[in-house]
VOTITOR-254191 format. One record per residue: x, y, z of N, C-alpha, C in turn. Coordinates in steps of 0.2 Angstrom, whole numbers, plus 5000, padded with zeros to 4 digits. Layout:
XYZXYZXYZ ...
This chain:
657362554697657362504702656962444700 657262394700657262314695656462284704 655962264698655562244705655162194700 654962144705654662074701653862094698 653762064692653162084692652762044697 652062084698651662024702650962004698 650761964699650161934696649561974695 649262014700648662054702648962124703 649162154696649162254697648562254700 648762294705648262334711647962374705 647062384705646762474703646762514707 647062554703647362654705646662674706 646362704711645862744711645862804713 645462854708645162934711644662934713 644562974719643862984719643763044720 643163074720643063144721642363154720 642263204726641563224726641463314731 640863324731640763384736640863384742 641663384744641563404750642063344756 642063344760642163294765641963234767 641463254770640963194771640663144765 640663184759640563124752640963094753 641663094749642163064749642563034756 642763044762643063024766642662974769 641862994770641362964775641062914771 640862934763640362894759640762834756 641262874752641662834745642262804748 642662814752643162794753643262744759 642562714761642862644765642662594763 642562554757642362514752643162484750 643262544747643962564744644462534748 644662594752644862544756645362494761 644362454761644462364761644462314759 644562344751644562324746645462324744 645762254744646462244744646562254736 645962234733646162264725646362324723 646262364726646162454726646762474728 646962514727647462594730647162644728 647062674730646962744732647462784730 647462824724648062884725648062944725 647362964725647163044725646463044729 646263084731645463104732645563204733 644963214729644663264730644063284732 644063344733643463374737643463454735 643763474730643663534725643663504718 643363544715643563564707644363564705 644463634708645363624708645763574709 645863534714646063474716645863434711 645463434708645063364703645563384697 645563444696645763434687646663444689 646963464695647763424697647763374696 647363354702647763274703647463214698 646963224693646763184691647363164683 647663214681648163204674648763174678 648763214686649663194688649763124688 649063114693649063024695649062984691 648463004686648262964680648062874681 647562894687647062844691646762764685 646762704686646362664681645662684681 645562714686644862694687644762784690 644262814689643862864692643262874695 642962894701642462884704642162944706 641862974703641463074704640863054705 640763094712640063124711640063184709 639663194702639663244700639363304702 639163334708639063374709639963414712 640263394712640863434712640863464706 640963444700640963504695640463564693 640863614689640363674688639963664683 639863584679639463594676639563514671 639163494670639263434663639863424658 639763514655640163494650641063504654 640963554659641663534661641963454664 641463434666641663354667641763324663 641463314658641463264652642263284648 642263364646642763384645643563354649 643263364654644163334660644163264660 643463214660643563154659643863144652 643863164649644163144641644863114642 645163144646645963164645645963084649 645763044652646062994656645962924648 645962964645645662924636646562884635 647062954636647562954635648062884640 647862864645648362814649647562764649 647162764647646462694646646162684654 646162764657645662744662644862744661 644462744666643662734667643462764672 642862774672642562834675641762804676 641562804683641062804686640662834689 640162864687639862944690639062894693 639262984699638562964702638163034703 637663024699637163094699636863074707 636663134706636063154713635463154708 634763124711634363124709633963204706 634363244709633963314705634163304697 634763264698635063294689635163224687 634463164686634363114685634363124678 633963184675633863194670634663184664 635363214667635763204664636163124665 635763084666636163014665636163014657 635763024651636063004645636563024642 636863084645636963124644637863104647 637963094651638663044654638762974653 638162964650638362884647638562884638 638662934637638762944630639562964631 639762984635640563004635640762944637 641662944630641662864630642262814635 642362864639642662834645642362814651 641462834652641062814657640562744656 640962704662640662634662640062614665 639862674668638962664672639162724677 638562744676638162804680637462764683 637562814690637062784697636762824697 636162834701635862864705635862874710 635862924715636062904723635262934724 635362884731635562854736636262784730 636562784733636962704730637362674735 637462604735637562564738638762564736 638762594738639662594738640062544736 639862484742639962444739640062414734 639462414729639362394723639662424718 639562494719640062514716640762504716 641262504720641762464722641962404717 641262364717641262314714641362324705 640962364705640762404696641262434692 641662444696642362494696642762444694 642862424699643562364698643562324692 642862284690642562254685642862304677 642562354677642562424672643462414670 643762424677644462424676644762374672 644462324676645062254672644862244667 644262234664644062214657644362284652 644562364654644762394651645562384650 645762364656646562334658646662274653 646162244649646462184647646262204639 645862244638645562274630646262294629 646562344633647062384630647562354629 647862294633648362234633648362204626 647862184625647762174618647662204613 647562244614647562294607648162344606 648562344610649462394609649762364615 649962304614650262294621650962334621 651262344615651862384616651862444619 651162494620651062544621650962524627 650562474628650362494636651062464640 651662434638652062434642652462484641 652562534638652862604637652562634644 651862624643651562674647651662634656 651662574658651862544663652462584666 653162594660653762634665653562714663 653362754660653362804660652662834665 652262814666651962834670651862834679 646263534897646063484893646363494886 646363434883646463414874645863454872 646163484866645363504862645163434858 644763444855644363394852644563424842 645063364841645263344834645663394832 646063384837646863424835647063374832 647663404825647863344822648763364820 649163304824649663324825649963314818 650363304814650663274809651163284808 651363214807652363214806652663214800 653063244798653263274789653863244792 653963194787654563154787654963124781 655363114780655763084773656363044777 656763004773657362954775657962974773 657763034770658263044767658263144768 658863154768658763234766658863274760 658463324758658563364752657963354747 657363334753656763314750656063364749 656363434752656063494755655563474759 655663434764655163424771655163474772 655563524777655563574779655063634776 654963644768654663674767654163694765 653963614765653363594766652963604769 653063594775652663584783652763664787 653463714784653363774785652863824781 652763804775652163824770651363794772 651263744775650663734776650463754783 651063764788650863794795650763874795 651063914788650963984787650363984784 650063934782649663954776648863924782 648963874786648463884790648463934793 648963954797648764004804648864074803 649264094796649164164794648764184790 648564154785648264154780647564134779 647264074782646964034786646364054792 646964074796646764094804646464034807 646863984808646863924808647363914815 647363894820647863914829648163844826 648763874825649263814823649963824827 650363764828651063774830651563724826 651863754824652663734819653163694824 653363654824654063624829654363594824 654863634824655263634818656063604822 656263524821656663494824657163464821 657263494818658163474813658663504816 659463514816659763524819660263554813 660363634813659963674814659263674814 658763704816658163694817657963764810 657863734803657463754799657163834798 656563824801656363894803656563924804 657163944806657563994811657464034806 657964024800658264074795657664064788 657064054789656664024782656164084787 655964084792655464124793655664184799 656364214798656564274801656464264809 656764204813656564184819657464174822 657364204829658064194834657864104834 658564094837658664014839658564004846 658464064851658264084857657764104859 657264104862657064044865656864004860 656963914864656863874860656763794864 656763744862656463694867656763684873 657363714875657763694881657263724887 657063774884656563804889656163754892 655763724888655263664890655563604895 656063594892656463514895656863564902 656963624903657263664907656463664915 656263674911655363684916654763674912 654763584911654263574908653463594909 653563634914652763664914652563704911 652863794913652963824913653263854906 653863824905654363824900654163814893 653363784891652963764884652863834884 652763904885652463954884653063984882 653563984886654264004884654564004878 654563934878654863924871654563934866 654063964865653563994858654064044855 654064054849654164114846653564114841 653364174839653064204835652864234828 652664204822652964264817652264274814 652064324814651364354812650564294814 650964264817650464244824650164174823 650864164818651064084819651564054823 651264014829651663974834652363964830 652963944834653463904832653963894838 654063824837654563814842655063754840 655663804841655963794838656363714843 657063654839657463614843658063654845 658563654850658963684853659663704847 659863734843660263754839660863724840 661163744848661863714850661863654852 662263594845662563514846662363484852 662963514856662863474864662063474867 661863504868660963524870660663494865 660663494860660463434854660463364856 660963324856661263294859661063254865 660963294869660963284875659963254878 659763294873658863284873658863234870 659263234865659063144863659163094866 659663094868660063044874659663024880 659563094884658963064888658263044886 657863064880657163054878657362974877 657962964875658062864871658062844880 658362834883658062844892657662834894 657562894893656562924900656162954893 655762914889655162924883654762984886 654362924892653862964896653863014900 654363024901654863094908654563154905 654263194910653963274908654463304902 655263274904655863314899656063294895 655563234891655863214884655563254878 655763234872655563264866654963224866 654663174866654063144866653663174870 653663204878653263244880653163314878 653563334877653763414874653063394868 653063364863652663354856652163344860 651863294866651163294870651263344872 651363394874651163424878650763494874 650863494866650663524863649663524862 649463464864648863434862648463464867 648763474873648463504878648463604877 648663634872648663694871648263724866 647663704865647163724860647363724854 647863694850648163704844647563664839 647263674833646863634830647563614826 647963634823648463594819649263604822 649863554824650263544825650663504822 651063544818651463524811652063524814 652463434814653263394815653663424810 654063454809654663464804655263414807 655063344806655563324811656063294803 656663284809657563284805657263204800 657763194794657763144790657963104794 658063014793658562964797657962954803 658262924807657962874812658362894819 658162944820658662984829658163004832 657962984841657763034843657063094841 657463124840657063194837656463184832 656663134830656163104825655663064826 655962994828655562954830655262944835 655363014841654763044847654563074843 654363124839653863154835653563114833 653563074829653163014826652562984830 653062954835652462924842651962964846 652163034844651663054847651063094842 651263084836650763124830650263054828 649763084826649163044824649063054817 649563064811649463084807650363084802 650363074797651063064794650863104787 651463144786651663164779652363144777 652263084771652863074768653163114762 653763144762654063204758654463194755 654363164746655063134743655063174735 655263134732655363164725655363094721 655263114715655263054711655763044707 656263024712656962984710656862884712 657162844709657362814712657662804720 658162834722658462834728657762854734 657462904732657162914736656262894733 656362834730655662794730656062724736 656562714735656862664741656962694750 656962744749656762774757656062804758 655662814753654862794755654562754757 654862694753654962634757654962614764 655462644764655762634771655462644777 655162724775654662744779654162714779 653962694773653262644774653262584779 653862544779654062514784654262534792 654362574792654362604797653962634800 653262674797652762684799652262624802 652262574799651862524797651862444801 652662444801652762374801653462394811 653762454810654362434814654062474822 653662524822653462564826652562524828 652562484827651862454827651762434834 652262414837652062404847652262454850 652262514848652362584851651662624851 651662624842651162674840651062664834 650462664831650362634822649962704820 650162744817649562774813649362744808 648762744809648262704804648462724797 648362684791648362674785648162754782 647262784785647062814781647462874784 647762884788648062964791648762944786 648962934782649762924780649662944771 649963014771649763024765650663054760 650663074756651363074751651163134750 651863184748651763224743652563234740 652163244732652763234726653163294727 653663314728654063364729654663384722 654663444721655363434714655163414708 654463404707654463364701654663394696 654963374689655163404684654863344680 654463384674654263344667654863304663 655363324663655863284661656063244663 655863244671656163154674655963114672 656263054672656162974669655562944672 655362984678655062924683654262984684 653762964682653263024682652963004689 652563054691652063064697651562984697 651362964692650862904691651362844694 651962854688652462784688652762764697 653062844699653262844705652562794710 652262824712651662784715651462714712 651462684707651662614703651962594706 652462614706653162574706653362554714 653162604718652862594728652562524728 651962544725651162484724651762414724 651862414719652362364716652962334721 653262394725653562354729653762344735 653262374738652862364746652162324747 651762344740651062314740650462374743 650762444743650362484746650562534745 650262594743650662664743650162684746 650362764751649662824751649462854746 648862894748648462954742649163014742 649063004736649763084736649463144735 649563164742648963224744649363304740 649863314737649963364733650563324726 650663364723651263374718651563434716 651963434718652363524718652863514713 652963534708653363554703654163604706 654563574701655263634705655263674700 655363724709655363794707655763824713 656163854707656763874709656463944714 656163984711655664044716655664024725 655463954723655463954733656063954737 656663924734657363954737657364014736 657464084735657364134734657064164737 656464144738655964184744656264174752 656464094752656664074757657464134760 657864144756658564154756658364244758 657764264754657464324759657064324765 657164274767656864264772655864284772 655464264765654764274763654564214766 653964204769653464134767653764124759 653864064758653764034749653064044749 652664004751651864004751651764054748 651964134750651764194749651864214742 652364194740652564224733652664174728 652564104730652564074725651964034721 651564054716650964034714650863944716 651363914710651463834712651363814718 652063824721651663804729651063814732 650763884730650263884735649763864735 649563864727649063784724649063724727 649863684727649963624733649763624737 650063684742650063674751649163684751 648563724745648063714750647863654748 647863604742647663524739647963504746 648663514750648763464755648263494760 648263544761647663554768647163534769 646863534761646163494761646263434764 646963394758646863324762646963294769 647163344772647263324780646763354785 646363414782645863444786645263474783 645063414778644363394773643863434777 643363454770642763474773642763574776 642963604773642963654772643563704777 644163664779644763684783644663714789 644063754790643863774796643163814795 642963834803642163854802642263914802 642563954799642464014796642864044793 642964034785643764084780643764154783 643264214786643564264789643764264795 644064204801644364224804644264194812 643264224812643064234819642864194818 642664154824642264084825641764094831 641564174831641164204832641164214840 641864204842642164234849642764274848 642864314842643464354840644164304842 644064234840644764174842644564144835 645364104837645464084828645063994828 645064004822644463924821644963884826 644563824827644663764824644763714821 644763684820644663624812644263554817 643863554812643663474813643963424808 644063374810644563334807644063244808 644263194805643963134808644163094812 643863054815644263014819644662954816 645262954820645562904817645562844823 645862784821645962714827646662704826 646862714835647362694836647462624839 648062594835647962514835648762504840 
């Protein structure tokens, strides 16, 4: 895709640190409001950090190093950003002040702090760090670095998310049904799947009838939300009406009556009033109804694509339509809108770094690309036996938990065994977001 150069390339930034509250609360509102920045990864594991840090291939890196197991593994992992000419800014904890000489000797780190530190400043130290590194390597290989330019009651913090794409054949679907198994069975996390493609997805992916399914709800919007549940090892799911006409027919009136107990826009509220900590949209590709009532009523967007050209232009799309066409209905804020690379193969032309480049470059903004899933033929197959993929596919499962963290930072829930100390499944605390 031909796109003009522009004057000021945006800095890619990583950040990562222990946990939640560092990164989401500390390190990540500086950033940003900082229109020099992009953001395209953040971590809050070890695991995470040494994924997404090769895929993205960030200018700039920002660790608080008590995320790693240890000095030399950090030093070790920062080497590798040597390779595309990033920089790296660490922040000890005063307990291990003693190791500042000791990270200012590896030759990709531009200054180390001591915390307490001032964010901002850093923000400031980073970006500096970056461009003078950005303009060293310009002159010293300019042929190389343009190589590398193309190749590279509600409960409290329910969090709805809408998994969308503009296109189909982007495995939305199998995404958002891997992350809803993977919270609420594996997890123990009280989730609901509203799986609303037409055929409705989950039917045949996770051994579910197409009966009952949402007509029950638009039938007896009170009553009829319980109805229309189905269950698969004690994962919610509810499914969109199977049969065209009844398809059809909910969209027609929801475009009508938004607000009417019996649209698909209420059907999606009415899920926030059912103690769900997470409610995952598997809504259709395109711009109909069934999708763009999802939308409005989610606080949260997952975009689903692959690193094709065609489908960097309906990213696009979506980002406009996230952002800029839905904005006097309902805006999800900036920081709830996050990517996941889907399909990716090492041979393609267009890498996980380039792909998000290339966004930056032609919108002026990308999200954090909250996983990278490599193709793998294994998850049609598990699908086709009717398996969770999550279950039997190592890859994916690696992704789907890097995306959990990123949408339910801070340790997923308050208990991995289960109880939350009333024999009921957790909750998630989640942050607040502003709705504008």
């Amino acid at each position: 895709m031909a796109t003009p150069p522009i004057a000021d390339p945006k800095v890619t930034v990583m950040l990562a640190g222990p946990g939640h509250e560092a990164v989401f609360y500390q390190m990540q509102p500086p950033f940003l409001s900082d229109a020099r920045f992009v953001i395209s990864a953040n971590a809050t594991q070890w695991a995470a950090f040494e994924q997404s840090l090769t895929q993205m291939r960030p200018d700039l890196v920002v660790v608080q190093v008590e995320i790693a197991p240890g000095p030399e593994a950090l030093i070790q992992m920062l080497a590798e950003i040597q390779v595309w000419n990033g920089v790296a800014i660490l922040v000890l904890p005063a307990a291990l002040r003693d190791l500042r000489g000791t990270f200012e000797k590896a030759a990709v780190v531009r200054g180390v702090y001591i915390a307490p530190v001032n964010w901002g400043e850093i923000a400031q130290a980073g970006f500096a760090a970056a461009m003078t590194e950005r303009a060293r390597a310009a002159a010293a290989a300019p042929l190389q670095q343009a190589y590398l330019s193309r190749t590279s009651g509600a409960i409290v913090g329910t969090r709805v998310v809408a998994f969308l794409s503009a296109t189909g054949g982007t495995g939305r679907s199998t995404i958002a049904e891997s992350l809803a198994y993977e919270l609420s069975v594996r997890m123990n996390v009280r989730s609901l799947l509203m799986s609303f493609d037409l055929p409705p997805a989950a039917a045949p992916h996770l051994k579910l009838r197409y009966v009952p399914n949402a007509m029950e709800y638009f039938t007896r919007p009170g009553d009829g939300f319980a109805a229309a549940i189905q269950s698969r090892e004690g994962l919610d799911v509810l499914l969109a009406p199977e049969n065209s006409v009844d398809y059809q027919k909910a969209a027609e009136y929801s475009t009508a009556h938004k607000t009417e107990p019996e649209s698909i826009y209420s059907l999606v509220m009415a899920s926030w009033t059912r103690n769900y900590a997470a409610v995952l949209l598997d809504l259709p590709a395109g711009e109909q109804p069934w999708g763009l009532q999802g939308i409005t009523a989610a606080n949260t967007a997952v975009i689903v694509t692959r690193c094709t050209l065609a489908d960097m232009t309906a990213t696009r799309h979506s980002l406009v339509l996230l952002l800029e066409r839905l904005i006097g209905e309902h805006r999800i804020p900036r920081e709830a809108i996050y990517l996941v690379l889907n399909q990716v193969n090492d041979h393609s032309p267009i890498s996980a770094r380039g792909f998000h480049d290339e966004l930056v470059a032609g919108y002026g903004w990308a999200p954090p690309v909250a996983a990278v899933i490599p193709y793998l033929p294994a998850i049609s197959q598990a699908q086709d036996e009717q398996i969770p993929a999550v279950t039997r596919v190592d890859g994916l499962a690696k992704a789907i938990h890097n995306l959990a963290e990123s949408l339910f930072p801070g340790g997923l829930m308050a208990d991995l065994s289960g109880s939350n100390g009333h024999n009921s499944k957790s909750r998630l605390r989640i942050p607040h977001f502003r709705f504008t």
